[in-house]
C-alpha positions as CSV (number, residue, x, y, z in Angstrom):
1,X,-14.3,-12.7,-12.6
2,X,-13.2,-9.8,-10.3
3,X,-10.3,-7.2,-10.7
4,X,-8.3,-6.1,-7.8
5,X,-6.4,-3.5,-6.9
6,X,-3.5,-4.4,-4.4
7,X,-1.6,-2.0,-2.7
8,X,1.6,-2.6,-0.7
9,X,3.6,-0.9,2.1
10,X,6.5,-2.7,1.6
11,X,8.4,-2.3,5.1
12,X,11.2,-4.3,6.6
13,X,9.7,-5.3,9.7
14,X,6.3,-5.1,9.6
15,X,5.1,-5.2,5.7
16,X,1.5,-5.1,4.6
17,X,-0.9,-5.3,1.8
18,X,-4.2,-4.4,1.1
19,X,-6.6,-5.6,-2.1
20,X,-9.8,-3.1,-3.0
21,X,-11.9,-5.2,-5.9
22,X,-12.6,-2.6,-8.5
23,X,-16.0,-1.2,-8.4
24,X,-15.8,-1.1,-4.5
25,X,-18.6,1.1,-3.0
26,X,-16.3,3.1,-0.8
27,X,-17.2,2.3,2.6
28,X,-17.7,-1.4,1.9
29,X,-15.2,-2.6,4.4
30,X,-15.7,-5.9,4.7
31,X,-15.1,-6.4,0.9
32,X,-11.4,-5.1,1.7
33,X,-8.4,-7.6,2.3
34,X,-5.7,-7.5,4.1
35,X,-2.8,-8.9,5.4
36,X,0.4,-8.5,7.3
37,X,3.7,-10.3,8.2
38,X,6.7,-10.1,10.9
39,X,9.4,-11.5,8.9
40,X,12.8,-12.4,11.4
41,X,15.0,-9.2,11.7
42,X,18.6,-10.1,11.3
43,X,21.6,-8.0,12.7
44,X,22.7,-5.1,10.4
45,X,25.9,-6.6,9.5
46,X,24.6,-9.9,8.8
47,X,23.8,-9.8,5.1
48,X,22.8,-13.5,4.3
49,X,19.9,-12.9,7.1
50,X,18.9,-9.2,5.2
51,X,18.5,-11.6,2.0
52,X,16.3,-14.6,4.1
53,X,14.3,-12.1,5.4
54,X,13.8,-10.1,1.6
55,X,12.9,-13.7,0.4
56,X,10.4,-14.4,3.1
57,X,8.6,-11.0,2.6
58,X,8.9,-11.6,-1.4
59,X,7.3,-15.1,-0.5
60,X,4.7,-13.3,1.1
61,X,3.8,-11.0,-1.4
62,X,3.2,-13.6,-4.2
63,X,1.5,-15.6,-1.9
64,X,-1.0,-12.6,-1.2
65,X,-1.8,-11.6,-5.4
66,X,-1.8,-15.4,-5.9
67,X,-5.1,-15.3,-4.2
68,X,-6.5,-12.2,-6.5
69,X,-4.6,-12.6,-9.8
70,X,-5.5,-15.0,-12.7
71,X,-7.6,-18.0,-12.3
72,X,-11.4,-18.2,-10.8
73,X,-10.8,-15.3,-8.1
74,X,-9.8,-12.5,-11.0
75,X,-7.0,-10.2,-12.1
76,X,-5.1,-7.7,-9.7
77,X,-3.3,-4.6,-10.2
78,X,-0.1,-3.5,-7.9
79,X,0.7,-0.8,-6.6
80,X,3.6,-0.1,-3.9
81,X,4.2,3.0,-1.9
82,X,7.3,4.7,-3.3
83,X,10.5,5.2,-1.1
84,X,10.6,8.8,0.6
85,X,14.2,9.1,1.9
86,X,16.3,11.9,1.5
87,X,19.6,10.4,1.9
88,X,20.6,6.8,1.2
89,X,21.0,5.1,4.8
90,X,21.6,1.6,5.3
91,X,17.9,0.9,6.1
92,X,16.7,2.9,3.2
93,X,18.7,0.4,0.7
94,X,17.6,-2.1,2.5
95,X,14.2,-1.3,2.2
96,X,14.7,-0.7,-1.5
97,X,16.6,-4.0,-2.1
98,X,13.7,-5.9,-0.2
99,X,11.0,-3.9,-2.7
100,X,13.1,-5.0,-5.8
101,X,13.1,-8.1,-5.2
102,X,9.1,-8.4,-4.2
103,X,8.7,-6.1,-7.3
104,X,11.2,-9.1,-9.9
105,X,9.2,-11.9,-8.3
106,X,5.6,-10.5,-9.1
107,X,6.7,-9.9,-12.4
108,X,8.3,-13.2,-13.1
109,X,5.2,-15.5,-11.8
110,X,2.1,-12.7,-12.3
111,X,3.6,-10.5,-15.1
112,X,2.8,-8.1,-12.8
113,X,4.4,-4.3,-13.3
114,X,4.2,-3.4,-9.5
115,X,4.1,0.8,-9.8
116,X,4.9,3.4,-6.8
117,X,3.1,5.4,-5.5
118,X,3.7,8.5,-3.9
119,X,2.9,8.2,0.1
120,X,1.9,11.8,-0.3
121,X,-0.1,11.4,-3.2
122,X,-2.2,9.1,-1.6
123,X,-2.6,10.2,1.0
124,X,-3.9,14.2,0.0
125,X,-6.4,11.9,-2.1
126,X,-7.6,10.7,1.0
127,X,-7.8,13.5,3.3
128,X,-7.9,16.4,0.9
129,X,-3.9,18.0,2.3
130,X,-0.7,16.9,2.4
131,X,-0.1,16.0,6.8
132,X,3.7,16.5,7.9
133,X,5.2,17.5,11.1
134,X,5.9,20.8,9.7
135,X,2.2,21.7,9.8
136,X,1.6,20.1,13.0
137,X,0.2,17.1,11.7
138,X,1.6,13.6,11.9
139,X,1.2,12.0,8.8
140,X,0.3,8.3,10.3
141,X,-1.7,9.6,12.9
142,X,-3.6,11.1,10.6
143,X,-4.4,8.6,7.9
144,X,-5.4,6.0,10.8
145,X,-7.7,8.4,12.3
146,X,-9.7,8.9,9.4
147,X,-9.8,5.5,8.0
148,X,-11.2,4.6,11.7
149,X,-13.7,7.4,11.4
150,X,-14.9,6.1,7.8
151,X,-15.4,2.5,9.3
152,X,-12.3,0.9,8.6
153,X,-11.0,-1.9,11.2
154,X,-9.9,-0.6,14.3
155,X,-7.6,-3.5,13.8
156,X,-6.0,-1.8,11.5
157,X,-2.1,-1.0,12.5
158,X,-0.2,2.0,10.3
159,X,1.2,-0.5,7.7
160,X,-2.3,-2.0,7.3
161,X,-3.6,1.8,6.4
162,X,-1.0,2.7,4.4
163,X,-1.3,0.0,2.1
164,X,-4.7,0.7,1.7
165,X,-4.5,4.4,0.8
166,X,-2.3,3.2,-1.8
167,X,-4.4,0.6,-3.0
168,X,-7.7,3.8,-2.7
169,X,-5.2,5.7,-4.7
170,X,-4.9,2.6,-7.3
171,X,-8.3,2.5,-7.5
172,X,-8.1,6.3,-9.0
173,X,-5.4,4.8,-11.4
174,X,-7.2,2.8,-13.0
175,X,-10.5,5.3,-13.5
176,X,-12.4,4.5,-10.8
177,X,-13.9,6.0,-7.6
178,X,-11.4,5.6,-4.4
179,X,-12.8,6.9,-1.2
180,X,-11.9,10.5,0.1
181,X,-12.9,12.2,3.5
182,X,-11.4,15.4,2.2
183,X,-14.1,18.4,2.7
184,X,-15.5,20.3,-0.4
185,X,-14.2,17.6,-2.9
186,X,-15.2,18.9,-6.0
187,X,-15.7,22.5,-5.2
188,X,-12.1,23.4,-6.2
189,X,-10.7,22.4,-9.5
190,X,-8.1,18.8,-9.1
191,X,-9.7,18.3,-5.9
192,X,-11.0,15.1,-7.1
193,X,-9.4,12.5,-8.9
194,X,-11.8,10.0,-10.7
């Protein structure tokens, strides 16, 4: 029986997951699984379509650690990137409300405790800094570029990656090697996580 580690971008309109089992040679790409939805995207103001389309995502979600957690396939592990806004705007509650509700629904049918993960975290793990704007660097951009250039799937869209450099970062959670493309890992002291 395998373990997995699933990690989740949990957007509004275009969410995504990734599972990593746990002992993944990094670089093993075709031992990574994915998946991504479109749910329907009501009007702002029309609140009983917000909650159709949190239930569809949350449907999707369980449907997605059903296939690694408990039975003959394994046991998973969830992670979720955090929520970076600075302010509270409609779409940021939103998002938060749709991430509760994935995060009481993995926990009623899995047990699962779905824990954040900081986008920024995970994503100096991978590339050995912190990307922003500020520095010239676009975070996205980034990330994809150097998944793509360690073999990922060119497939791959932004939500795809980052739920997989959360799910690399879960890996490092739970005590075991996630894949980083950062230069001199090792060489400076906490610039590898293990």
């Amino acid at each position: 029986m395998k373990a997995w580690i699933i990690g989740f971008d949990l957007s509004l309109a275009a969410p995504a997951a990734a599972a990593i089992p746990i002992g993944w040679k990094p670089g093993s790409w075709r031992k990574v699984e994915t998946s991504i939805i479109k749910p329907p995207s009501p009007a702002t103001d029309d609140i009983e379509g917000q909650f159709k389309r949190y239930i569809t995502i949350a449907a999707w979600a369980i449907g997605f650690v059903g296939r690694f957690a408990g039975g003959a396939r394994g046991t998973a592990r969830v992670f979720r990137e955090s929520y970076g806004f600075n302010q509270n705007t409609k779409n940021g509650s939103r998002i938060m409300e749709s991430g509760g509700v994935v995060c009481c629904d993995l926990y009623r049918r899995f047990g699962c405790v779905v824990r954040p993960v900081a986008a920024s975290s995970a994503r100096k793990f991978l590339l050995g800094f912190n990307p922003s704007k500020r520095t010239g660097h676009d975070a996205k951009v980034e990330v994809r570029a150097a998944l793509y250039k360690a073999g990922a799937s060119k497939k791959w869209d932004d939500n795809i990656c980052d739920a997989f450099v959360v799910a690399n970062f879960g890996l490092t959670e739970v005590g075991t090697v996630g894949l980083t493309v950062a230069k001199n890992v090792g060489k400076k002291r906490g610039a590898a996580r293990r």
